[in-house]
C-alpha positions as semicolon CSV with decimal commas, in nm:
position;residue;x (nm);y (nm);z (nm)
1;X;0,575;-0,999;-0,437
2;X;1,658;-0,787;-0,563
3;X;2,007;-0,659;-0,756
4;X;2,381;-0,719;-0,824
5;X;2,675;-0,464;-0,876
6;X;2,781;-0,390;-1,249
7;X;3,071;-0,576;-1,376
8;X;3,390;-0,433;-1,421
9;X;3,363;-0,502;-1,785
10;X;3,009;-0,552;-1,887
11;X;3,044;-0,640;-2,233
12;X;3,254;-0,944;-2,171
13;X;3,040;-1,090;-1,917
14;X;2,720;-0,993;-2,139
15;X;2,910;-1,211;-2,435
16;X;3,006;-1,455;-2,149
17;X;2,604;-1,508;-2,121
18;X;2,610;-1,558;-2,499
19;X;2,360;-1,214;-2,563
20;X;2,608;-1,004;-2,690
21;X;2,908;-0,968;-2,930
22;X;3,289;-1,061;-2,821
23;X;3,508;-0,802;-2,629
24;X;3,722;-0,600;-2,806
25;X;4,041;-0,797;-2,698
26;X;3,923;-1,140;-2,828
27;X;4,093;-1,327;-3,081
28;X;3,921;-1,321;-3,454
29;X;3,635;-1,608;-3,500
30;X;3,726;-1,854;-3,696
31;X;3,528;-2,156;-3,779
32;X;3,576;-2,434;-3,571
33;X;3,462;-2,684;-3,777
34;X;3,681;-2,605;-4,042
35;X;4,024;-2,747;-4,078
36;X;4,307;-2,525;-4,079
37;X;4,484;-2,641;-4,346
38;X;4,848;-2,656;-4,495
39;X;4,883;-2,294;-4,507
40;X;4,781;-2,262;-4,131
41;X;5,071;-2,263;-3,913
42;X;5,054;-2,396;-3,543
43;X;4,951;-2,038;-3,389
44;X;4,652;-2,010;-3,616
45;X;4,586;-2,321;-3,549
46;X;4,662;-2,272;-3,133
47;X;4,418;-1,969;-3,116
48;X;4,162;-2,093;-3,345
49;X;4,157;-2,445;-3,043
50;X;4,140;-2,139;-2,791
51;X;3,877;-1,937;-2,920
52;X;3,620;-2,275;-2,993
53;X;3,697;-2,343;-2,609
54;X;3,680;-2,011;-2,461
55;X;3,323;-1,920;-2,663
56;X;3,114;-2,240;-2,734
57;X;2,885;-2,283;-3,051
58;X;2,630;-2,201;-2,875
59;X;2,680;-1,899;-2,729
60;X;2,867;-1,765;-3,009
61;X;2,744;-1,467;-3,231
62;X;2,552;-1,535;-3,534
63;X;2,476;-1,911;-3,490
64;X;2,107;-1,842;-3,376
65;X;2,016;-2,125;-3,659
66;X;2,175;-2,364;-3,463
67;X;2,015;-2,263;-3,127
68;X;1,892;-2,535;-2,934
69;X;1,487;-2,596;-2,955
70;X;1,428;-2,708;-2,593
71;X;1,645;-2,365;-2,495
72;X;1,360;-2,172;-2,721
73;X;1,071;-2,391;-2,563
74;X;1,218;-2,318;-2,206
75;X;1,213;-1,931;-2,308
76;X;0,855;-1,953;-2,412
77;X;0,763;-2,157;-2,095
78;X;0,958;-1,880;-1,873
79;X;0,755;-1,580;-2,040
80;X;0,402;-1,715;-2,020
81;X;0,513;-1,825;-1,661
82;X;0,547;-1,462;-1,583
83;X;0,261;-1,277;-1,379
84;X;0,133;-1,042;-1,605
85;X;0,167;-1,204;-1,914
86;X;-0,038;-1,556;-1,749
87;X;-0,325;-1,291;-1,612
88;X;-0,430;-1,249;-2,006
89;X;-0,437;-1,583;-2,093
90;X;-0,820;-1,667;-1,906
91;X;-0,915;-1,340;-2,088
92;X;-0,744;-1,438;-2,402
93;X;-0,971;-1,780;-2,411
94;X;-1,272;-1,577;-2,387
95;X;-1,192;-1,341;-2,692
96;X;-1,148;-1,684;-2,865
97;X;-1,460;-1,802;-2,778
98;X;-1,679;-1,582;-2,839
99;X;-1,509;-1,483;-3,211
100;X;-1,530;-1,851;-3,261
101;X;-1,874;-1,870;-3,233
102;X;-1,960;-1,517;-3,422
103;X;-1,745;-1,671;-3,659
104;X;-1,969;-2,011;-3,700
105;X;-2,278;-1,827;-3,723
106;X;-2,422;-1,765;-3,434
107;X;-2,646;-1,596;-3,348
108;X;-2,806;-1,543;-3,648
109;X;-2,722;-1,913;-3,802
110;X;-2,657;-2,261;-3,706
111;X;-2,347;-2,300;-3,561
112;X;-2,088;-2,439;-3,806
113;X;-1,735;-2,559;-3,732
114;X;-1,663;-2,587;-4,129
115;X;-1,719;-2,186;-4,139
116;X;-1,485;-2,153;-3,881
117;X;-1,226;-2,377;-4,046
118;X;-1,284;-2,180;-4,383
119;X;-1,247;-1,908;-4,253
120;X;-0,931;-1,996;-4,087
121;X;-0,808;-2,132;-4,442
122;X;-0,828;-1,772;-4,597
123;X;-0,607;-1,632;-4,318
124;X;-0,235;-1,517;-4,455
125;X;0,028;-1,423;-4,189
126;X;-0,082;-1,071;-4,164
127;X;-0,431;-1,186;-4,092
128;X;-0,297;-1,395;-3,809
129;X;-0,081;-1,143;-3,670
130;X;-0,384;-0,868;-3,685
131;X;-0,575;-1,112;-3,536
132;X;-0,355;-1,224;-3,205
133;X;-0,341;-0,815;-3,163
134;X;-0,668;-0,757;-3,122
135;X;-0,741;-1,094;-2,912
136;X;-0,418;-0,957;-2,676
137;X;-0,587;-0,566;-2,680
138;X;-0,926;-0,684;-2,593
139;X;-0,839;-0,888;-2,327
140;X;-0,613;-0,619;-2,148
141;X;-0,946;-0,399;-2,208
142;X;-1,140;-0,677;-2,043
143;X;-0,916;-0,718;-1,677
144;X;-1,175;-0,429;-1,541
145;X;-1,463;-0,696;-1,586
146;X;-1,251;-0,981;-1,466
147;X;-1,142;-0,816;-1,149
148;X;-1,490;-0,739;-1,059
149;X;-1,609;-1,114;-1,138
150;X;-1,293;-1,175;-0,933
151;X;-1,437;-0,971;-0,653
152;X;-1,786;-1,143;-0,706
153;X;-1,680;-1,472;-0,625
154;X;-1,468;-1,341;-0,331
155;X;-1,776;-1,185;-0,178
156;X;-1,636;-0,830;-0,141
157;X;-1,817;-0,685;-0,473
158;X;-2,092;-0,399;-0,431
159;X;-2,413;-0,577;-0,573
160;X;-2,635;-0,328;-0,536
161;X;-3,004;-0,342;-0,329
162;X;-3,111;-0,601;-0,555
163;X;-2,895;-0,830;-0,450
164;X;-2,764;-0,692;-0,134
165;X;-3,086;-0,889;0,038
166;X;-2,874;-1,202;-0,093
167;X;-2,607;-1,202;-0,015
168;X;-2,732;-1,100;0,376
169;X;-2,897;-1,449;0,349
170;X;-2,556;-1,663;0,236
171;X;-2,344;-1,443;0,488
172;X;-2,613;-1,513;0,757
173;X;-2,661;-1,893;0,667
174;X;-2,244;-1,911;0,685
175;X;-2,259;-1,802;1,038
176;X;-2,511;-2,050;1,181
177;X;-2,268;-2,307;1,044
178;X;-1,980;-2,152;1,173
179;X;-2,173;-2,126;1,513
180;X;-2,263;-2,513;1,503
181;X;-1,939;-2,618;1,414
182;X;-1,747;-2,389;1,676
183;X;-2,055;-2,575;1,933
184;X;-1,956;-2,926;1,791
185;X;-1,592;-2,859;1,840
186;X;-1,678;-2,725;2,226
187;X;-1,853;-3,065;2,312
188;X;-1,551;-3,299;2,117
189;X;-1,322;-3,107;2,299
190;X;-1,435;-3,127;2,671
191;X;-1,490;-3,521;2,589
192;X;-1,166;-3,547;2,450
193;X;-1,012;-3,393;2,770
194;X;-1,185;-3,666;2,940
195;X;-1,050;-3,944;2,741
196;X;-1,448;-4,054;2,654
197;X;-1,379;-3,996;2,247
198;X;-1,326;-4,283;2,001
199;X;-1,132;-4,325;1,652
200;X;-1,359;-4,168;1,445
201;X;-1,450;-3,876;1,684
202;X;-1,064;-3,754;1,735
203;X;-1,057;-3,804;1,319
204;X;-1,369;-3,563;1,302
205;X;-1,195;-3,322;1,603
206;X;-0,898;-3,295;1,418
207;X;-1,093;-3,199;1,055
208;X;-1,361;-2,942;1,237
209;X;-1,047;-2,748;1,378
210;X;-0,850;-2,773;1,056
211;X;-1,178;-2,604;0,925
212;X;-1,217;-2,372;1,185
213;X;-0,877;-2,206;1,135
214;X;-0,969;-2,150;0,738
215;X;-1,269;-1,967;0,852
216;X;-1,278;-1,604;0,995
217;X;-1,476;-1,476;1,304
218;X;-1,859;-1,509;1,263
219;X;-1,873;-1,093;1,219
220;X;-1,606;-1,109;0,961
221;X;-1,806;-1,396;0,697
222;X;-1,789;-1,360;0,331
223;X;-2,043;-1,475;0,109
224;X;-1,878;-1,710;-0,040
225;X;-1,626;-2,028;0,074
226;X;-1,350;-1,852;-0,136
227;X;-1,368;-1,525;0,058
228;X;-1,363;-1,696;0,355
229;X;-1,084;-1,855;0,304
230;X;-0,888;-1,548;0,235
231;X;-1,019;-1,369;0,529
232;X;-0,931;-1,658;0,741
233;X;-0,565;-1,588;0,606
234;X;-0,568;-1,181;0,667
235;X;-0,697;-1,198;1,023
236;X;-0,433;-1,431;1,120
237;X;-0,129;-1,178;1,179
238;X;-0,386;-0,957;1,364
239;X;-0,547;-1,197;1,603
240;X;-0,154;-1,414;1,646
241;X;0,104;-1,123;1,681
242;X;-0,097;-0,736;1,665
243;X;0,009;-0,692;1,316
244;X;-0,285;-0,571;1,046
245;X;-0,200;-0,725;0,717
246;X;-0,321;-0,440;0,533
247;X;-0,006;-0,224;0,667
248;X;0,253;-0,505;0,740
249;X;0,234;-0,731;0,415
250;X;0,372;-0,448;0,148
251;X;0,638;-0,374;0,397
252;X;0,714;-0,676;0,484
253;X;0,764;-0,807;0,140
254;X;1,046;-0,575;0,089
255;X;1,227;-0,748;0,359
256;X;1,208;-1,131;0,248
257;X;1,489;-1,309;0,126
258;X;1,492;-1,327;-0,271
259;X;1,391;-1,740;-0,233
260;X;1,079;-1,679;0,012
261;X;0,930;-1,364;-0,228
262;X;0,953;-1,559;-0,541
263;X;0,785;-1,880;-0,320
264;X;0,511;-1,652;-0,210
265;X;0,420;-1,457;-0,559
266;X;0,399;-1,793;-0,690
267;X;0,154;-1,862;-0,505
268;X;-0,028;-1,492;-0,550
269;X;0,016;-1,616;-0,947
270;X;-0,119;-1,943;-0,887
271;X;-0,445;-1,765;-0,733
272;X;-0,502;-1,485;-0,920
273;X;-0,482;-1,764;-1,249
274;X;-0,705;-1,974;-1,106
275;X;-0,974;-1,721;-0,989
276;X;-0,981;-1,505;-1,350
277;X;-0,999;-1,888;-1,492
278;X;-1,324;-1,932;-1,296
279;X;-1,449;-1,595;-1,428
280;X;-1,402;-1,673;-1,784
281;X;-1,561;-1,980;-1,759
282;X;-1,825;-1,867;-1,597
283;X;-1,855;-1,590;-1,839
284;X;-1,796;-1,827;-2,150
285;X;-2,105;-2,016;-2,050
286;X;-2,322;-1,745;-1,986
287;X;-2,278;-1,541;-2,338
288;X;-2,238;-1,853;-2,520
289;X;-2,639;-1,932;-2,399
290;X;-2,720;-1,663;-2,504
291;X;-2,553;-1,667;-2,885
292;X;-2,678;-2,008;-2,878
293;X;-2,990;-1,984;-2,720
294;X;-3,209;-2,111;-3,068
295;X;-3,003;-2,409;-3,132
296;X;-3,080;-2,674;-2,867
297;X;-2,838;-2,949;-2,974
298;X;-2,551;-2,679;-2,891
299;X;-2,640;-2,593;-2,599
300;X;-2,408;-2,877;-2,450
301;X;-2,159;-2,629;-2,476
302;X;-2,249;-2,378;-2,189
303;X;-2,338;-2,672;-2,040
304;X;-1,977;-2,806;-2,061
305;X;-1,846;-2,471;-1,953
306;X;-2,054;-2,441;-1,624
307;X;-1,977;-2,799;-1,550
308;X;-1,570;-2,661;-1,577
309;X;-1,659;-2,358;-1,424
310;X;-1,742;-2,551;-1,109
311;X;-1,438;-2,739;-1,115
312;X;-1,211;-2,465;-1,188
313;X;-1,378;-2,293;-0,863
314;X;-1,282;-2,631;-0,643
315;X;-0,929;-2,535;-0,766
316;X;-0,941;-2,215;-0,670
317;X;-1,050;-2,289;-0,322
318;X;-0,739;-2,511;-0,321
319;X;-0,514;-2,252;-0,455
320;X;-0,694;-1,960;-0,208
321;X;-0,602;-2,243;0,089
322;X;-0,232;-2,287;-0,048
323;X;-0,201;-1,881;-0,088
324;X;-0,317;-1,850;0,295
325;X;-0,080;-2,066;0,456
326;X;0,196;-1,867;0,245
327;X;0,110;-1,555;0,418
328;X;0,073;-1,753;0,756
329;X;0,417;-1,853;0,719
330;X;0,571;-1,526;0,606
331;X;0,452;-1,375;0,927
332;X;0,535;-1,666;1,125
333;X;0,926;-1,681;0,998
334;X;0,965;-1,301;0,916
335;X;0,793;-1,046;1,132
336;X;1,039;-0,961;1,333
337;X;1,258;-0,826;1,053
338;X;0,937;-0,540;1,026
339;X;1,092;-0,438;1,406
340;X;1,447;-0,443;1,331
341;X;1,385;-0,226;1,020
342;X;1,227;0,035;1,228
343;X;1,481;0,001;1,473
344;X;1,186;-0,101;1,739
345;X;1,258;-0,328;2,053
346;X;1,185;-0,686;1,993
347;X;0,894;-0,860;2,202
348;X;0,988;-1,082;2,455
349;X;0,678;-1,255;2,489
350;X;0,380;-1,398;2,333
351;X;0,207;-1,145;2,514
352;X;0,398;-0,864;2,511
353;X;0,429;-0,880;2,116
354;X;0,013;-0,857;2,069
355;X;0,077;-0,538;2,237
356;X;0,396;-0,455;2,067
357;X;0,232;-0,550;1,736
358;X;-0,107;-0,337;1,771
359;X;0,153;-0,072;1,868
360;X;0,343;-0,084;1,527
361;X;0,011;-0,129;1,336
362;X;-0,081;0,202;1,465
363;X;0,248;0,393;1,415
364;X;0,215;0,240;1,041
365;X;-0,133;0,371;0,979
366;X;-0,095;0,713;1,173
367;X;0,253;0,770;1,248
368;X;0,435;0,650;1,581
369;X;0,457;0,913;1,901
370;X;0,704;0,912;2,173
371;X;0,819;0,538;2,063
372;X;1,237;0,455;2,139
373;X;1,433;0,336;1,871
374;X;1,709;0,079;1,994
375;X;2,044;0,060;1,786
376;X;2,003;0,026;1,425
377;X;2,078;-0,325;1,274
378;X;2,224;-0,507;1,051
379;X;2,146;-0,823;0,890
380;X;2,474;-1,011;0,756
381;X;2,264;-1,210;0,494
382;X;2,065;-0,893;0,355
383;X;2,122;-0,870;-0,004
384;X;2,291;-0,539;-0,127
C-alpha cells in the first residue's frame, strides 16, 4: 500500500494500446470491410490488407460503437474495484436509505413504496444525474462519521466518562479469558509433553494456540474481538524480530515487490470495506428506528439491518484475521530489505536481530547515533 521509462515514441505505443490516434507515418485508414474495387489497384489494395492487420477494429480510432460490452463491464468492475472509489459505496447505501425512506413518508406518514416509485417515475436524466451528485457528495462528507464508527468497533475510539466505565468492564472481562485460556493451554501442554493427551485434547491444543496467537498480551486488550485481532497482528514484528510496526510498515512498503504490495492493499481494501459495511449497517438500523419508530409492522426493517449488521461484523473479523497474517508475512519474507536500505549489518541470529531490530526501531523514531553502515547494496530484481 512502481514505474516504466517513456517510450521512444509515445504516440505510437499510446495508439498501439488503442487510446490514441495513429502516428504520423501510418498509412491512410481505409475501411476494411469495404471492397476495393475495380478502380483499386494491387497497392491500394496491399496497404489497405496491411493497415486492417497492423491496427485491429478494435483498437482503431473512431469505432467506439463497436467496442466490446464485456471490455466496458471489465472497466466498470476495475474502477469500483479501486480503493477509494469502493470506501463510498457503504456510505453511498446509507444516503439511499435514508432518502428512500424520507421519500416514502416517514416520519411523518406511513411508509409507502408506491411514493417512492412515483416519485422515481417523475425523474428526467438531469434529475438522476443531480441526484447521484449529491448521494456521491454526502457520502464523502460522511467518511468523518464512518471512521469514527470504524474506530468504535475497533475499540480505540474516545467514548467519553460515560462510557469509559464500559468499556473498562469488556477490556477487563477479555483478560480473564485470555488468562484462562493461556492456564488451559499451560496444563494441555505439560500433558501433551507427557504423551497423557487424547484425540480430542491435541484437536482443542492445537485451536487454543491458533487463538492465542490472534490475541495480544493481556495489558494490550481491546474492547472488542475485532481490535484484538488487529493488535494481535501489530505486536507481532515487535515481540518476533525488534521491529515497531508503527515505524517499519510505511517504510517497508516502499520496498515490496510490485506483486506482494498489490496482494497486501488488497487485503487493507478488503478490511477497510468490510468494517465501513458494518458501520452503515449498523447506522441504517439505528436511524431507520427512529424514522420508523410509529409504524410497528415496519419495524422489520431495522430489524433486518441489525440482523446483517451482525453478520457483516463476522466478516469483518474474517477479513481483520486475513489482513493480519498479510502483515505477518510481509515482515516474515521482507524485513531484511528495511537493513539493506539503510545500509545496516544484517542479524545473524534469532537473537541478535531482537536486538538489532529494537536498535533500528529507535534510530527510526529518534534518529540513529554512532551506528556503521556496511557497503551499500543493490538488489538485481529492484524495479527502476
Amino acid at each position: 500500500m512502481k514505474r516504466s521509462l517513456a517510450p521512444a515514441n509515445p504516440t505510437a505505443d499510446v495508439y498501439q494500446g488503442g487510446a490514441a490516434g495513429p502516428p504520423a507515418s501510418a498509412p491512410r485508414a481505409l475501411p476494411c470491410e469495404a471492397h476495393p474495387g475495380a478502380h483499386a489497384g494491387p497497392r491500394i489494395a496491399e496497404t489497405r490488407t496491411q493497415h486492417c492487420k497492423q491496427y485491429p477494429l478494435s483498437a482503431r480510432p473512431g469505432m467506439m460503437g463497436r467496442m466490446d460490452p464485456v471490455a466496458l463491464l471489465q472497466g466498470v468492475s476495475s474502477l469500483v474495484d479501486r480503493g477509494r472509489v469502493r470506501r463510498l459505496v457503504p456510505a453511498a447505501a446509507l444516503v439511499f436509505l435514508v432518502a428512500s425512506l424520507l421519500v416514502s413518508g416517514a416520519p411523518a406518514h406511513a411508509p409507502s413504496i408506491l411514493r417512492v416509485i412515483h416519485w422515481a417515475d417523475r425523474l428526467n436524466v438531469v434529475d438522476l444525474s443531480l441526484l447521484l451528485l449529491l448521494i456521491a457528495a454526502t457520502s464523502i462528507f460522511l467518511q468523518p462519521l464512518l471512521r469514527y464508527g470504524e474506530a468504535v468497533i475497533e475499540g480505540t475510539a474516545p467514548v467519553g466518562p460515560l462510557l469509559n466505565p464500559i468499556k473498562r468492564i469488556l477490556i477487563n472481562r477479555k483478560r480473564y479469558k485470555l488468562v484462562a485460556l493461556e492456564a488451559h493451554y499451560q496444563e494441555l501442554a505439560e500433558r501433551r509433553v507427557k504423551g497423557n493427551i487424547n484425540m480430542d485434547e491435541e484437536e482443542e491444543f492445537a485451536y487454543i494456540n491458533l487463538k492465542l496467537s490472534r490475541s495480544p498480551t493481556r495489558y494490550r486488550m481491546a474492547a472488542t474481538a475485532l481490535g484484538n485481532l488487529l493488535r494481535a497482528a501489530d505486536e507481532y514484528p515487535l515481540y518476533r524480530y525488534g521491529l515497531d510496526l508503527r515505524v517499519a510498515l510505511p517504510r517497508l512498503l516502499q520496498l515490496l515487490p510490485k506483486e506482494a504490495r498489490a496482494s497486501f492493499e488488497g487485503q487493507q481494501d478488503d478490511l477497510q470495506f468490510a468494517v465501513n459495511f458494518v458501520v452503515v449497517l449498523a447506522l441504517g438500523a439505528l436511524i431507520s428506528t427512529a424514522l420508523l419508530a410509529r409504524d410497528g409492522l415496519w419495524l422489520f426493517l431495522p430489524v433486518i439491518l441489525f440482523a446483517l449488521a451482525f453478520l457483516a461484523y463476522n466478516n469483518a473479523l474474517t477479513a481483520a484475521a486475513e489482513y493480519g497474517e498479510a502483515e505477518r508475512v510481509l515482515f516474515d519474507l521482507y524485513r531484511f530489505r528495511l537493513y539493506q536500505k539503510l545500509n545496516l549489518r544484517l542479524p545473524t541470529s534469532s537473537e541478535e536481530e531482537r536486538h538489532l531490530g529494537r536498535e533500528l526501531t529507535r534510530g527510526l523514531w529518534v534518529g540513529f547515533e554512532n551506528t556503521p553502515y556496511i557497503q551499500p547494496f543493490t538488489d538485481p530484481t529492484e524495479e527502476g
